[in-house]
VOGU-3710 file (C-alpha; in Angstrom, 3 decimals, decimal comma):
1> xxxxxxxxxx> 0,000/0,000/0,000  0,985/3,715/-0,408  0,262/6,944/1,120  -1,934/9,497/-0,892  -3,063/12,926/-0,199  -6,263/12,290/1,443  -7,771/15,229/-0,308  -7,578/13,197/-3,419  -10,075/10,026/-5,182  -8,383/7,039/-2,612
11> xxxxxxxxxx> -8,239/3,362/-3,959  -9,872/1,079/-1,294  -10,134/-2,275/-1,042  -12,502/-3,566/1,313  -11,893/-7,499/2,367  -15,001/-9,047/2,771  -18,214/-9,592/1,090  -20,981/-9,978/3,608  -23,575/-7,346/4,860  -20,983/-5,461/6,289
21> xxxxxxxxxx> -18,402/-5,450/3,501  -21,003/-4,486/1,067  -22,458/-1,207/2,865  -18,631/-0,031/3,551  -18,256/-0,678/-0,194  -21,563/1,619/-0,882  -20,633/4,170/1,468  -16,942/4,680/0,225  -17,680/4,508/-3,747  -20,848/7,082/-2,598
31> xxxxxxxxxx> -17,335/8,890/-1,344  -15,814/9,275/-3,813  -13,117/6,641/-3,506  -12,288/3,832/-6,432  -13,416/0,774/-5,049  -12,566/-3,098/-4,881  -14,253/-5,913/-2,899  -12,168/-8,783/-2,263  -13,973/-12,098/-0,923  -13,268/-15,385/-1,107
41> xxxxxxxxxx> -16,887/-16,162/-1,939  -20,395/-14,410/-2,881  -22,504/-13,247/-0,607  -24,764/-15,736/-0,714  -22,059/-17,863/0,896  -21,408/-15,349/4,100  -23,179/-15,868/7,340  -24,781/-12,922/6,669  -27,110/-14,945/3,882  -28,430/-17,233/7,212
51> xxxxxxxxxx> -29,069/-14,477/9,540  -32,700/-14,080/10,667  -32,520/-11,161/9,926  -34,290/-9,190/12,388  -32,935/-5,851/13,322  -32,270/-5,197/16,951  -28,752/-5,986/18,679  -29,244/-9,414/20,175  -26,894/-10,022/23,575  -26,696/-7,620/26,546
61> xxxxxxxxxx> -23,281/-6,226/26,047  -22,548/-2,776/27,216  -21,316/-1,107/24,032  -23,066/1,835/23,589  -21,562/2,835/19,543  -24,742/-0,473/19,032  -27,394/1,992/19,974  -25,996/4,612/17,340  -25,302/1,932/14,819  -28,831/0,365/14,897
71> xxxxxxxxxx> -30,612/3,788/15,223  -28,569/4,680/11,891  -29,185/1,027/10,326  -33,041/1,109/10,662  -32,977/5,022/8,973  -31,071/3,305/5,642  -33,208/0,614/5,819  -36,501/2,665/6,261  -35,258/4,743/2,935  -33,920/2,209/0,325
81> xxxxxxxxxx> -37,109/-0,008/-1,031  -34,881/-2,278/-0,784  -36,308/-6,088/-1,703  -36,472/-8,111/1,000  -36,960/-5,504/3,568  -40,100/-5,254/5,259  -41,070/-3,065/8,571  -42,556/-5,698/11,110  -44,080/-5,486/14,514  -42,686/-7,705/17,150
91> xxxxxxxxxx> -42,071/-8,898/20,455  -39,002/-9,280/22,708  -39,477/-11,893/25,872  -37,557/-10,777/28,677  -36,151/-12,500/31,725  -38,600/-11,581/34,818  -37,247/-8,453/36,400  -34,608/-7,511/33,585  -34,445/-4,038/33,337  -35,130/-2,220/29,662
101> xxxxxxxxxx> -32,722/-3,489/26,923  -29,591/-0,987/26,003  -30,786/-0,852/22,680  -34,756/0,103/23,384  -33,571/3,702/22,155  -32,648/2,668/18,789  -36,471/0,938/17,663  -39,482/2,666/17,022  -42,217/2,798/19,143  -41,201/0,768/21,546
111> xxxxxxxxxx> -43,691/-0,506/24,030  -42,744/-2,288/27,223  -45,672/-3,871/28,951  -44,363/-6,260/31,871  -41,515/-8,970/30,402  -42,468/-8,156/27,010  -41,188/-5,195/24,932  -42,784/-4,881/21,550  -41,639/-2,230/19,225  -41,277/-2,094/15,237
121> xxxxxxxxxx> -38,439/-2,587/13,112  -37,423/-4,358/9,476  -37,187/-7,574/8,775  -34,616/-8,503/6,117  -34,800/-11,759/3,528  -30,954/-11,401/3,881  -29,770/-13,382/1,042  -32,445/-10,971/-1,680  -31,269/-8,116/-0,446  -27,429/-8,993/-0,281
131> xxxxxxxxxx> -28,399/-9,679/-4,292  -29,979/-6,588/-3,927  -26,942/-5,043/-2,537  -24,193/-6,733/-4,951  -26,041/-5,470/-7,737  -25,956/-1,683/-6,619  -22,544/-1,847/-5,321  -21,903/-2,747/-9,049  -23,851/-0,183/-11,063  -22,343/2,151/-9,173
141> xxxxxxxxxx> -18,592/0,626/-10,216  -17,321/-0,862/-7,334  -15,180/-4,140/-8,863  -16,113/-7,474/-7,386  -13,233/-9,980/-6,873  -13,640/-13,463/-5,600  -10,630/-14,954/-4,676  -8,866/-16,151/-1,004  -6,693/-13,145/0,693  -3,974/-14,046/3,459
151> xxxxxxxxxx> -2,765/-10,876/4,054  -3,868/-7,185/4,198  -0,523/-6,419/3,261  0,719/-6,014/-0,622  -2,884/-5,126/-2,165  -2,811/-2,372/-4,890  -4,772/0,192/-2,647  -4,306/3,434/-0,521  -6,169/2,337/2,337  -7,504/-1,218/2,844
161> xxxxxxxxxx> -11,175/-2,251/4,934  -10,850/-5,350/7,066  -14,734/-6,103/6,980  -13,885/-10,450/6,252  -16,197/-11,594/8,751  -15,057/-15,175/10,380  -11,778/-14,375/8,349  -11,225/-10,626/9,618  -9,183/-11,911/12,730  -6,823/-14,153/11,163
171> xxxxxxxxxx> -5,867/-11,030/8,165  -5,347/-8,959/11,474  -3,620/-11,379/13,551  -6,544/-10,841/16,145  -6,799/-14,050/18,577  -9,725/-12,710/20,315  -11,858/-13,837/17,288  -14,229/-17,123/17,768  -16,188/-18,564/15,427  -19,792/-19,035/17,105
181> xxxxxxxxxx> -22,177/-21,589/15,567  -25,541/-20,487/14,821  -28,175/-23,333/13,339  -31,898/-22,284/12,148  -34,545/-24,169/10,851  -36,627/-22,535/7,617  -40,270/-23,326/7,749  -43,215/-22,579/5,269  -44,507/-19,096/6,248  -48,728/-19,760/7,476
191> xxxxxxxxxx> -48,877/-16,048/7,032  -47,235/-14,927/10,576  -48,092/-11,553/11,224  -45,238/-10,859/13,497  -41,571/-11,876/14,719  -41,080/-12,875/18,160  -37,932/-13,323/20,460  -37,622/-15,298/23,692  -34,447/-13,982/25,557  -36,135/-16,406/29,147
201> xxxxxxxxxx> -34,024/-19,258/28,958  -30,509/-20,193/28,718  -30,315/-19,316/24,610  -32,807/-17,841/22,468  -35,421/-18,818/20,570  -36,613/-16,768/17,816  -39,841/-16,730/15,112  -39,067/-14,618/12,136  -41,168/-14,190/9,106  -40,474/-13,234/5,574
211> xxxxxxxxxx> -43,669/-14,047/3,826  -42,275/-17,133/1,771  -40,634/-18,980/4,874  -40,043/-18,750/8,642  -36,554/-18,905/10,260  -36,724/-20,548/13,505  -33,592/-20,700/16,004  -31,467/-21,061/17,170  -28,280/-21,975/18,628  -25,100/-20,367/20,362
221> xxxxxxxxxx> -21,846/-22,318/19,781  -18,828/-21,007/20,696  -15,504/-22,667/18,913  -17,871/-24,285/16,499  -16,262/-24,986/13,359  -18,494/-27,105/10,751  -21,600/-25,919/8,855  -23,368/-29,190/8,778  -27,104/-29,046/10,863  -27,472/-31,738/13,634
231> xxxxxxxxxx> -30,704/-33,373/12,737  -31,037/-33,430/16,858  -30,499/-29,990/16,887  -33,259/-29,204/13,964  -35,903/-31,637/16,212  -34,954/-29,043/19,294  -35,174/-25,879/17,081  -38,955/-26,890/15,984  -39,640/-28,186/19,597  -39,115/-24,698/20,989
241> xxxxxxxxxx> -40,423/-22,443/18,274  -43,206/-24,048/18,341  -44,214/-23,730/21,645  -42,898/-20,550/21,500  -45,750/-19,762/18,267  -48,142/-22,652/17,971  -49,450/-21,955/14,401  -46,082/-23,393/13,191  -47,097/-26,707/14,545  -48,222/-28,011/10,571
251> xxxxxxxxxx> -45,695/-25,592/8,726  -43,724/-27,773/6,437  -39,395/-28,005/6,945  -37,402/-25,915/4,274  -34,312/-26,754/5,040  -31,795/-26,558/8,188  -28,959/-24,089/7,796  -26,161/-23,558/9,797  -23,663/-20,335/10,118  -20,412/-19,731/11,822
261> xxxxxxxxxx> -20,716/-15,909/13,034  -17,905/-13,801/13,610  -17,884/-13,054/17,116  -15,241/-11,027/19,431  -15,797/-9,148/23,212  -16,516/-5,827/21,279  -16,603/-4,552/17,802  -13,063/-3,713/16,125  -13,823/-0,272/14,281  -10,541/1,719/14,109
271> xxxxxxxxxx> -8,029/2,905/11,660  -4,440/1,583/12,353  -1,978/2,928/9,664  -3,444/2,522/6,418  -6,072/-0,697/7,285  -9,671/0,229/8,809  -10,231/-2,751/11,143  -14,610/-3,263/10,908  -15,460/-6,762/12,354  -16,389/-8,947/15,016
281> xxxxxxxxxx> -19,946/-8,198/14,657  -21,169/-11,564/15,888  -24,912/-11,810/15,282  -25,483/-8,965/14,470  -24,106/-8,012/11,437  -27,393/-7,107/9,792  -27,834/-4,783/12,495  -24,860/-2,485/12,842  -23,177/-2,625/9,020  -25,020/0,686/7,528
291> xxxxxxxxxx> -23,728/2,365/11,168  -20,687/1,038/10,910  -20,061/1,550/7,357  -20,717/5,340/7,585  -18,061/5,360/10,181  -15,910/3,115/8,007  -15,868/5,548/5,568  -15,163/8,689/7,666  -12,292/7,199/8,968  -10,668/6,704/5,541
301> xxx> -11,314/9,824/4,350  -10,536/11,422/7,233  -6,880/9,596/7,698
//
Protein backbone atom coordinates (compact mmCIF):
# COMPACT_ATOMS: atom_id res chain seq x y z
CA UNK A 1 0.00 0.00 0.00
CA UNK A 2 0.98 3.71 -0.41
CA UNK A 3 0.26 6.94 1.12
CA UNK A 4 -1.93 9.50 -0.89
CA UNK A 5 -3.06 12.93 -0.20
CA UNK A 6 -6.26 12.29 1.44
CA UNK A 7 -7.77 15.23 -0.31
CA UNK A 8 -7.58 13.20 -3.42
CA UNK A 9 -10.07 10.03 -5.18
CA UNK A 10 -8.38 7.04 -2.61
CA UNK A 11 -8.24 3.36 -3.96
CA UNK A 12 -9.87 1.08 -1.29
CA UNK A 13 -10.13 -2.28 -1.04
CA UNK A 14 -12.50 -3.57 1.31
CA UNK A 15 -11.89 -7.50 2.37
CA UNK A 16 -15.00 -9.05 2.77
CA UNK A 17 -18.21 -9.59 1.09
CA UNK A 18 -20.98 -9.98 3.61
CA UNK A 19 -23.57 -7.35 4.86
CA UNK A 20 -20.98 -5.46 6.29
CA UNK A 21 -18.40 -5.45 3.50
CA UNK A 22 -21.00 -4.49 1.07
CA UNK A 23 -22.46 -1.21 2.87
CA UNK A 24 -18.63 -0.03 3.55
CA UNK A 25 -18.26 -0.68 -0.19
CA UNK A 26 -21.56 1.62 -0.88
CA UNK A 27 -20.63 4.17 1.47
CA UNK A 28 -16.94 4.68 0.23
CA UNK A 29 -17.68 4.51 -3.75
CA UNK A 30 -20.85 7.08 -2.60
CA UNK A 31 -17.33 8.89 -1.34
CA UNK A 32 -15.81 9.27 -3.81
CA UNK A 33 -13.12 6.64 -3.51
CA UNK A 34 -12.29 3.83 -6.43
CA UNK A 35 -13.42 0.77 -5.05
CA UNK A 36 -12.57 -3.10 -4.88
CA UNK A 37 -14.25 -5.91 -2.90
CA UNK A 38 -12.17 -8.78 -2.26
CA UNK A 39 -13.97 -12.10 -0.92
CA UNK A 40 -13.27 -15.38 -1.11
CA UNK A 41 -16.89 -16.16 -1.94
CA UNK A 42 -20.39 -14.41 -2.88
CA UNK A 43 -22.50 -13.25 -0.61
CA UNK A 44 -24.76 -15.74 -0.71
CA UNK A 45 -22.06 -17.86 0.90
CA UNK A 46 -21.41 -15.35 4.10
CA UNK A 47 -23.18 -15.87 7.34
CA UNK A 48 -24.78 -12.92 6.67
CA UNK A 49 -27.11 -14.94 3.88
CA UNK A 50 -28.43 -17.23 7.21
CA UNK A 51 -29.07 -14.48 9.54
CA UNK A 52 -32.70 -14.08 10.67
CA UNK A 53 -32.52 -11.16 9.93
CA UNK A 54 -34.29 -9.19 12.39
CA UNK A 55 -32.94 -5.85 13.32
CA UNK A 56 -32.27 -5.20 16.95
CA UNK A 57 -28.75 -5.99 18.68
CA UNK A 58 -29.24 -9.41 20.17
CA UNK A 59 -26.89 -10.02 23.57
CA UNK A 60 -26.70 -7.62 26.55
CA UNK A 61 -23.28 -6.23 26.05
CA UNK A 62 -22.55 -2.78 27.22
CA UNK A 63 -21.32 -1.11 24.03
CA UNK A 64 -23.07 1.83 23.59
CA UNK A 65 -21.56 2.84 19.54
CA UNK A 66 -24.74 -0.47 19.03
CA UNK A 67 -27.39 1.99 19.97
CA UNK A 68 -26.00 4.61 17.34
CA UNK A 69 -25.30 1.93 14.82
CA UNK A 70 -28.83 0.36 14.90
CA UNK A 71 -30.61 3.79 15.22
CA UNK A 72 -28.57 4.68 11.89
CA UNK A 73 -29.18 1.03 10.33
CA UNK A 74 -33.04 1.11 10.66
CA UNK A 75 -32.98 5.02 8.97
CA UNK A 76 -31.07 3.31 5.64
CA UNK A 77 -33.21 0.61 5.82
CA UNK A 78 -36.50 2.66 6.26
CA UNK A 79 -35.26 4.74 2.94
CA UNK A 80 -33.92 2.21 0.33
CA UNK A 81 -37.11 -0.01 -1.03
CA UNK A 82 -34.88 -2.28 -0.78
CA UNK A 83 -36.31 -6.09 -1.70
CA UNK A 84 -36.47 -8.11 1.00
CA UNK A 85 -36.96 -5.50 3.57
CA UNK A 86 -40.10 -5.25 5.26
CA UNK A 87 -41.07 -3.07 8.57
CA UNK A 88 -42.56 -5.70 11.11
CA UNK A 89 -44.08 -5.49 14.51
CA UNK A 90 -42.69 -7.70 17.15
CA UNK A 91 -42.07 -8.90 20.45
CA UNK A 92 -39.00 -9.28 22.71
CA UNK A 93 -39.48 -11.89 25.87
CA UNK A 94 -37.56 -10.78 28.68
CA UNK A 95 -36.15 -12.50 31.72
CA UNK A 96 -38.60 -11.58 34.82
CA UNK A 97 -37.25 -8.45 36.40
CA UNK A 98 -34.61 -7.51 33.59
CA UNK A 99 -34.45 -4.04 33.34
CA UNK A 100 -35.13 -2.22 29.66
CA UNK A 101 -32.72 -3.49 26.92
CA UNK A 102 -29.59 -0.99 26.00
CA UNK A 103 -30.79 -0.85 22.68
CA UNK A 104 -34.76 0.10 23.38
CA UNK A 105 -33.57 3.70 22.16
CA UNK A 106 -32.65 2.67 18.79
CA UNK A 107 -36.47 0.94 17.66
CA UNK A 108 -39.48 2.67 17.02
CA UNK A 109 -42.22 2.80 19.14
CA UNK A 110 -41.20 0.77 21.55
CA UNK A 111 -43.69 -0.51 24.03
CA UNK A 112 -42.74 -2.29 27.22
CA UNK A 113 -45.67 -3.87 28.95
CA UNK A 114 -44.36 -6.26 31.87
CA UNK A 115 -41.52 -8.97 30.40
CA UNK A 116 -42.47 -8.16 27.01
CA UNK A 117 -41.19 -5.20 24.93
CA UNK A 118 -42.78 -4.88 21.55
CA UNK A 119 -41.64 -2.23 19.22
CA UNK A 120 -41.28 -2.09 15.24
CA UNK A 121 -38.44 -2.59 13.11
CA UNK A 122 -37.42 -4.36 9.48
CA UNK A 123 -37.19 -7.57 8.77
CA UNK A 124 -34.62 -8.50 6.12
CA UNK A 125 -34.80 -11.76 3.53
CA UNK A 126 -30.95 -11.40 3.88
CA UNK A 127 -29.77 -13.38 1.04
CA UNK A 128 -32.44 -10.97 -1.68
CA UNK A 129 -31.27 -8.12 -0.45
CA UNK A 130 -27.43 -8.99 -0.28
CA UNK A 131 -28.40 -9.68 -4.29
CA UNK A 132 -29.98 -6.59 -3.93
CA UNK A 133 -26.94 -5.04 -2.54
CA UNK A 134 -24.19 -6.73 -4.95
CA UNK A 135 -26.04 -5.47 -7.74
CA UNK A 136 -25.96 -1.68 -6.62
CA UNK A 137 -22.54 -1.85 -5.32
CA UNK A 138 -21.90 -2.75 -9.05
CA UNK A 139 -23.85 -0.18 -11.06
CA UNK A 140 -22.34 2.15 -9.17
CA UNK A 141 -18.59 0.63 -10.22
CA UNK A 142 -17.32 -0.86 -7.33
CA UNK A 143 -15.18 -4.14 -8.86
CA UNK A 144 -16.11 -7.47 -7.39
CA UNK A 145 -13.23 -9.98 -6.87
CA UNK A 146 -13.64 -13.46 -5.60
CA UNK A 147 -10.63 -14.95 -4.68
CA UNK A 148 -8.87 -16.15 -1.00
CA UNK A 149 -6.69 -13.15 0.69
CA UNK A 150 -3.97 -14.05 3.46
CA UNK A 151 -2.77 -10.88 4.05
CA UNK A 152 -3.87 -7.19 4.20
CA UNK A 153 -0.52 -6.42 3.26
CA UNK A 154 0.72 -6.01 -0.62
CA UNK A 155 -2.88 -5.13 -2.16
CA UNK A 156 -2.81 -2.37 -4.89
CA UNK A 157 -4.77 0.19 -2.65
CA UNK A 158 -4.31 3.43 -0.52
CA UNK A 159 -6.17 2.34 2.34
CA UNK A 160 -7.50 -1.22 2.84
CA UNK A 161 -11.18 -2.25 4.93
CA UNK A 162 -10.85 -5.35 7.07
CA UNK A 163 -14.73 -6.10 6.98
CA UNK A 164 -13.88 -10.45 6.25
CA UNK A 165 -16.20 -11.59 8.75
CA UNK A 166 -15.06 -15.17 10.38
CA UNK A 167 -11.78 -14.38 8.35
CA UNK A 168 -11.23 -10.63 9.62
CA UNK A 169 -9.18 -11.91 12.73
CA UNK A 170 -6.82 -14.15 11.16
CA UNK A 171 -5.87 -11.03 8.17
CA UNK A 172 -5.35 -8.96 11.47
CA UNK A 173 -3.62 -11.38 13.55
CA UNK A 174 -6.54 -10.84 16.15
CA UNK A 175 -6.80 -14.05 18.58
CA UNK A 176 -9.73 -12.71 20.31
CA UNK A 177 -11.86 -13.84 17.29
CA UNK A 178 -14.23 -17.12 17.77
CA UNK A 179 -16.19 -18.56 15.43
CA UNK A 180 -19.79 -19.03 17.11
CA UNK A 181 -22.18 -21.59 15.57
CA UNK A 182 -25.54 -20.49 14.82
CA UNK A 183 -28.17 -23.33 13.34
CA UNK A 184 -31.90 -22.28 12.15
CA UNK A 185 -34.54 -24.17 10.85
CA UNK A 186 -36.63 -22.54 7.62
CA UNK A 187 -40.27 -23.33 7.75
CA UNK A 188 -43.22 -22.58 5.27
CA UNK A 189 -44.51 -19.10 6.25
CA UNK A 190 -48.73 -19.76 7.48
CA UNK A 191 -48.88 -16.05 7.03
CA UNK A 192 -47.23 -14.93 10.58
CA UNK A 193 -48.09 -11.55 11.22
CA UNK A 194 -45.24 -10.86 13.50
CA UNK A 195 -41.57 -11.88 14.72
CA UNK A 196 -41.08 -12.88 18.16
CA UNK A 197 -37.93 -13.32 20.46
CA UNK A 198 -37.62 -15.30 23.69
CA UNK A 199 -34.45 -13.98 25.56
CA UNK A 200 -36.14 -16.41 29.15
CA UNK A 201 -34.02 -19.26 28.96
CA UNK A 202 -30.51 -20.19 28.72
CA UNK A 203 -30.31 -19.32 24.61
CA UNK A 204 -32.81 -17.84 22.47
CA UNK A 205 -35.42 -18.82 20.57
CA UNK A 206 -36.61 -16.77 17.82
CA UNK A 207 -39.84 -16.73 15.11
CA UNK A 208 -39.07 -14.62 12.14
CA UNK A 209 -41.17 -14.19 9.11
CA UNK A 210 -40.47 -13.23 5.57
CA UNK A 211 -43.67 -14.05 3.83
CA UNK A 212 -42.27 -17.13 1.77
CA UNK A 213 -40.63 -18.98 4.87
CA UNK A 214 -40.04 -18.75 8.64
CA UNK A 215 -36.55 -18.90 10.26
CA UNK A 216 -36.72 -20.55 13.50
CA UNK A 217 -33.59 -20.70 16.00
CA UNK A 218 -31.47 -21.06 17.17
CA UNK A 219 -28.28 -21.97 18.63
CA UNK A 220 -25.10 -20.37 20.36
CA UNK A 221 -21.85 -22.32 19.78
CA UNK A 222 -18.83 -21.01 20.70
CA UNK A 223 -15.50 -22.67 18.91
CA UNK A 224 -17.87 -24.29 16.50
CA UNK A 225 -16.26 -24.99 13.36
CA UNK A 226 -18.49 -27.11 10.75
CA UNK A 227 -21.60 -25.92 8.86
CA UNK A 228 -23.37 -29.19 8.78
CA UNK A 229 -27.10 -29.05 10.86
CA UNK A 230 -27.47 -31.74 13.63
CA UNK A 231 -30.70 -33.37 12.74
CA UNK A 232 -31.04 -33.43 16.86
CA UNK A 233 -30.50 -29.99 16.89
CA UNK A 234 -33.26 -29.20 13.96
CA UNK A 235 -35.90 -31.64 16.21
CA UNK A 236 -34.95 -29.04 19.29
CA UNK A 237 -35.17 -25.88 17.08
CA UNK A 238 -38.96 -26.89 15.98
CA UNK A 239 -39.64 -28.19 19.60
CA UNK A 240 -39.11 -24.70 20.99
CA UNK A 241 -40.42 -22.44 18.27
CA UNK A 242 -43.21 -24.05 18.34
CA UNK A 243 -44.21 -23.73 21.65
CA UNK A 244 -42.90 -20.55 21.50
CA UNK A 245 -45.75 -19.76 18.27
CA UNK A 246 -48.14 -22.65 17.97
CA UNK A 247 -49.45 -21.95 14.40
CA UNK A 248 -46.08 -23.39 13.19
CA UNK A 249 -47.10 -26.71 14.55
CA UNK A 250 -48.22 -28.01 10.57
CA UNK A 251 -45.69 -25.59 8.73
CA UNK A 252 -43.72 -27.77 6.44
CA UNK A 253 -39.40 -28.00 6.95
CA UNK A 254 -37.40 -25.92 4.27
CA UNK A 255 -34.31 -26.75 5.04
CA UNK A 256 -31.79 -26.56 8.19
CA UNK A 257 -28.96 -24.09 7.80
CA UNK A 258 -26.16 -23.56 9.80
CA UNK A 259 -23.66 -20.33 10.12
CA UNK A 260 -20.41 -19.73 11.82
CA UNK A 261 -20.72 -15.91 13.03
CA UNK A 262 -17.90 -13.80 13.61
CA UNK A 263 -17.88 -13.05 17.12
CA UNK A 264 -15.24 -11.03 19.43
CA UNK A 265 -15.80 -9.15 23.21
CA UNK A 266 -16.52 -5.83 21.28
CA UNK A 267 -16.60 -4.55 17.80
CA UNK A 268 -13.06 -3.71 16.12
CA UNK A 269 -13.82 -0.27 14.28
CA UNK A 270 -10.54 1.72 14.11
CA UNK A 271 -8.03 2.91 11.66
CA UNK A 272 -4.44 1.58 12.35
CA UNK A 273 -1.98 2.93 9.66
CA UNK A 274 -3.44 2.52 6.42
CA UNK A 275 -6.07 -0.70 7.29
CA UNK A 276 -9.67 0.23 8.81
CA UNK A 277 -10.23 -2.75 11.14
CA UNK A 278 -14.61 -3.26 10.91
CA UNK A 279 -15.46 -6.76 12.35
CA UNK A 280 -16.39 -8.95 15.02
CA UNK A 281 -19.95 -8.20 14.66
CA UNK A 282 -21.17 -11.56 15.89
CA UNK A 283 -24.91 -11.81 15.28
CA UNK A 284 -25.48 -8.97 14.47
CA UNK A 285 -24.11 -8.01 11.44
CA UNK A 286 -27.39 -7.11 9.79
CA UNK A 287 -27.83 -4.78 12.50
CA UNK A 288 -24.86 -2.48 12.84
CA UNK A 289 -23.18 -2.63 9.02
CA UNK A 290 -25.02 0.69 7.53
CA UNK A 291 -23.73 2.36 11.17
CA UNK A 292 -20.69 1.04 10.91
CA UNK A 293 -20.06 1.55 7.36
CA UNK A 294 -20.72 5.34 7.58
CA UNK A 295 -18.06 5.36 10.18
CA UNK A 296 -15.91 3.12 8.01
CA UNK A 297 -15.87 5.55 5.57
CA UNK A 298 -15.16 8.69 7.67
CA UNK A 299 -12.29 7.20 8.97
CA UNK A 300 -10.67 6.70 5.54
CA UNK A 301 -11.31 9.82 4.35
CA UNK A 302 -10.54 11.42 7.23
CA UNK A 303 -6.88 9.60 7.70
Amino acid sequence: MRGTDLEERMRVTVAGAGIVGLSSAYRLVEAGHDVTVVAASPPGESTSAVAGGVLYPPGRGGDERVVRWTAASLAVFRGQDAPGVRFRRGRVLLAAGEPDPQWLPAVDDAVRDGDRVEFTTAVVDTPVYLDWLLSRVGALGVRIEYRPLTSLSGLDADVVVNAAGLGAGRLAGDGSMVPVGGQVVHLTDPGLPEFVVDQTGPGVTYVIPHGSHVVCGGTEEPGRADTDPNPAVTADILHRCRALEPRLADAEVLRSVVGLRPSRRAVRLERVGDVVHCYGHGGAGITLAWGCAADVAELVTAG
